[in-house]
C-alpha positions, 0 to 999 in steps of 0.5 A: 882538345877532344881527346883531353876532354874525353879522357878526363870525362873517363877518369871521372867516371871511373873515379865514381865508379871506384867510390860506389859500384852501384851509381847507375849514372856514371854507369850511362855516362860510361856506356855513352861515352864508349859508344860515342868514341865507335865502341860496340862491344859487349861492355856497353851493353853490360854498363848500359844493363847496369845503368837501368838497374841501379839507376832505373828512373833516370832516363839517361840510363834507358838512352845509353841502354838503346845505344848497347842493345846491337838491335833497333826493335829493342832500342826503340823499346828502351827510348820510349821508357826515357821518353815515359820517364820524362815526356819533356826530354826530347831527345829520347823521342828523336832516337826512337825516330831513328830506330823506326827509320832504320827498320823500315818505317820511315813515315812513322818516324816522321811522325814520332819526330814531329812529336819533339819538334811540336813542344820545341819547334826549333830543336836542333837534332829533331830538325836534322832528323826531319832533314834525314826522313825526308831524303829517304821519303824522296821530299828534297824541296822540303828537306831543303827548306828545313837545311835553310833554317838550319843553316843559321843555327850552324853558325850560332853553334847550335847545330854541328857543321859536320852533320849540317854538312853531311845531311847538304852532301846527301841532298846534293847527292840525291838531286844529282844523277849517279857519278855526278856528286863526287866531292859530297860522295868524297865527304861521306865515305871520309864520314863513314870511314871515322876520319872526320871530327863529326860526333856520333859519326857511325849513326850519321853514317847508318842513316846515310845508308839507309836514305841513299839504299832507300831511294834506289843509290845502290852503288853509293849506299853500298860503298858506305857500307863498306868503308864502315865495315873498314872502320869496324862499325857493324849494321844492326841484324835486325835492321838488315834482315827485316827492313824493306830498305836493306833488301839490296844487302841481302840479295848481294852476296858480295855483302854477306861477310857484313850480314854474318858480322852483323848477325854473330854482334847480334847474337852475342849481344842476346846472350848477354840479355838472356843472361841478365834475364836469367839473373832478373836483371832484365829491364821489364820493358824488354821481356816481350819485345825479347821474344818477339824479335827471336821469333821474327828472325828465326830463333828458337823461344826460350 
């Protein structure tokens, strides 16, 4: 059973945790384990800060650092030190895809996943992730082709059925004209409210708003919005204040409750980096990048 497994993976990592404070693996263990069971609060920043520090050339610590960061810029900063760290785990280089995707630059996504799939040309979650960008690029006939070929590997368990499904109801979604796709529409709002067994469901979910906004799906998009705000799960603020794709949020005031949560989640979160700059215990990869993104949404320097 899933939750079995998840808490005996949390009992492990507690158990050591209890032996030795300082083993920044389990610390990347925990943060990822909390992210992916919908947690966004502070104490996966704090593992995640953890992590770098008493683990720092295990690139497992700068991916669960990305996932606690309530920003795209910085997490793109902390999967390109995984991927510096170990250009042959490819799966930090498909996150860095996605954080560009989110803050606008899909074409360079497109480009840094291409990246991954040329040293492993069959890469599941890089293949989705193509799947992805070219839905919001609006190349439905090559993203069809790219769900072809993953279509078999659904079977051979290579590839989970619940994101293959969601990535086939957004490509019938955005084929259909608006009010037409209701039972795909039906299994996405149910994806984004957390009520199906589909790991890491709020990124899926992110994604999909971002593809359907992007391609002008307004109404849609703005209903998974909604139903993730329901389920808890808060946009990260600098993807919804810089990104050319979120406009639509910003223009509607309706959806301001969400872009103040978003900002409030975003500015705990800084503090907690100040904080461990303050202490030395910030990651040096994130320095600049830090000031950089205050300055670009408005903050005072430090």
């Amino acid at each position: 059973e899933p939750n079995e497994a998840i808490a005996h993976m949390n009992a492990w990592i507690n158990r050591a945790l209890e032996i030795d404070r300082e083993n920044g693996r389990a610390w990347a263990l925990l943060a990822l384990l909390e992210y992916g069971q919908g947690n966004q609060g502070a104490s996966v920043t704090m593992s995640g800060l953890r992590a770098v520090r008493f683990a720092p050339r295990f690139t497992g610590s700068h991916v669960a650092l990305s996932v606690g960061l309530s920003s795209s810029f910085l997490s793109l900063q902390a999967t390109r030190e995984a991927a510096r760290l170990d250009p042959l785990y490819l799966y930090p280089p498909t996150m860095s895809a996605g954080s560009l995707a989110t803050l606008g630059r899909t074409e360079e996504a497109l480009a840094e996943n291409e990246r991954a799939l040329e040293i492993e040309p069959d890469l599941s979650i890089a293949l989705l992730n193509k799947v992805g960008f070219l839905h919001k690029l609006g190349r439905l006939e090559e993203a069809t082709e790219v769900l072809n070929r993953l279509q078999p590997m659904v079977a051979e368990g290579r590839v989970n059925a619940g994101w293959f499904q969601g990535l086939s109801d957004e490509n019938v979604l955005l084929r259909s004209e608006p009010g037409e796709a209701k039972e795909e529409l039906h299994r996405l709002l149910a994806l984004a409210s957390g009520e199906l067994p589909v790991p890491y469901w709020q990124m899926f979910a992110h994604a999909s708003i971002d593809k359907l906004g992007g391609r002008g799906r307004i109404a849609e998009a703005k209903e998974l919005l909604l139903r993730l705000d329901q389920a808890g799960i808060v946009e990260e603020y600098d993807g919804l204040a810089l990104s050319p794709d979120k406009g639509w949020v910003r223009e509607e005031p309706s959806l301001e409750p969400i872009v103040q949560k978003s900002k409030e989640k975003f500015e705990a979160t800084m503090a907690i980096l100040m904080d461990a700059r303050a202490k030395g215990e910030l990651p040096a990869y994130l320095e600049a990048p830090l000031d950089e993104l205050r300055s670009r949404l408005g903050y005072d320097e430090p």
